[in-house]
N, C-alpha and C positions, 0 to 999 in steps of 0.2 A: 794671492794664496795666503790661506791663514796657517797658522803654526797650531799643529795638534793641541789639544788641550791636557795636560797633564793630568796624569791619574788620580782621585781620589783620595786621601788619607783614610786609611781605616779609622783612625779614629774620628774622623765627622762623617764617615758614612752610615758607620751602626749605630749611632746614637737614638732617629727614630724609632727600629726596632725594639731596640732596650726599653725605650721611655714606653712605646705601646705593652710592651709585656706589664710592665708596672702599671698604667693606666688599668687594662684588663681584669688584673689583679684584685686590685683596689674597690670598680666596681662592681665586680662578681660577688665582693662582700668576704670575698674567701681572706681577707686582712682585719674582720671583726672578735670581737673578742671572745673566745672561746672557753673551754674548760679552764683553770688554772691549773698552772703546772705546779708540781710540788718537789721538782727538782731545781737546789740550790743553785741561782745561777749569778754569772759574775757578769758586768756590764763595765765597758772600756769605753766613755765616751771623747770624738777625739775632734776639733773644729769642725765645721760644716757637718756634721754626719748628727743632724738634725733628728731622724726617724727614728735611731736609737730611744730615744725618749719616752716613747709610748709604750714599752713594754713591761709596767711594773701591773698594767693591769691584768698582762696575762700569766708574769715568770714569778717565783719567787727569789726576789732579789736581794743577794745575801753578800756582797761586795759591788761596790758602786765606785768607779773613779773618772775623774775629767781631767784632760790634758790641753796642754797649751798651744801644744806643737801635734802635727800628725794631720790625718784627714781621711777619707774614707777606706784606701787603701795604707792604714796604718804600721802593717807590715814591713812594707817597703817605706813607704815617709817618716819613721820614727823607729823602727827596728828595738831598739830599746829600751823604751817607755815600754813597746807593746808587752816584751818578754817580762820585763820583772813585774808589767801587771798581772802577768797569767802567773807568774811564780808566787806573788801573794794570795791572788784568787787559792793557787790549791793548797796553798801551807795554812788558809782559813778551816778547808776542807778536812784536810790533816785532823785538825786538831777537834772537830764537831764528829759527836757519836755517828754514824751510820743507824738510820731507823729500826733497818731487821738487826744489826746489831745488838742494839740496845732490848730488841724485841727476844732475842734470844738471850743475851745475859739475864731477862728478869723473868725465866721461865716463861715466855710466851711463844 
């Protein structure tokens, strides 16, 4: 008699699923470059999180930083690199007119 076989680990069970979403994704085209965006955005690039990378042809990117440490779930892997990045991202923000701002102080 053989010994049951132990259950699965979620985490190498779902990984197919995941990868086909992204596969699907990708060749649907629905990941080509579209209109450009015209809000300022900030970009936290962290080891391995490779894909980051291609987005300066769609966002416009208005803070850009690279880390040593951290990895795709940056959050959790580096907690505070990720925060004081977002806390310079918006104190950039801060300090840059607002469009309709700017559009309304010069009578427009």
């Amino acid at each position: 008699m053989t010994s049951p076989r132990p259950p699965a680990s979620p985490r190498t069970t779902h990984h197919g699923s995941s990868a086909n979403s992204y596969y699907e994704t990708a060749h649907a085209g629905a990941w080509g470059a579209g209109a450009r965006s015209t809000v300022p955005t900030g970009v936290a690039v962290f080891p391995l999180d490779v894909s980051i990378r291609t987005l300066e042809a769609e966002h416009t990117i208005v803070h850009w930083s690279e880390f040593d440490r951290g990895g795709h779930f940056a959050a959790m892997e580096a907690p505070d690199l990720l925060a004081g990045d977002i806390r310079a991202f918006f104190a950039t923000l801060r300090r840059r007119p607002h469009a309709s701002s700017a559009a309304m102080n010069s009578g427009g």
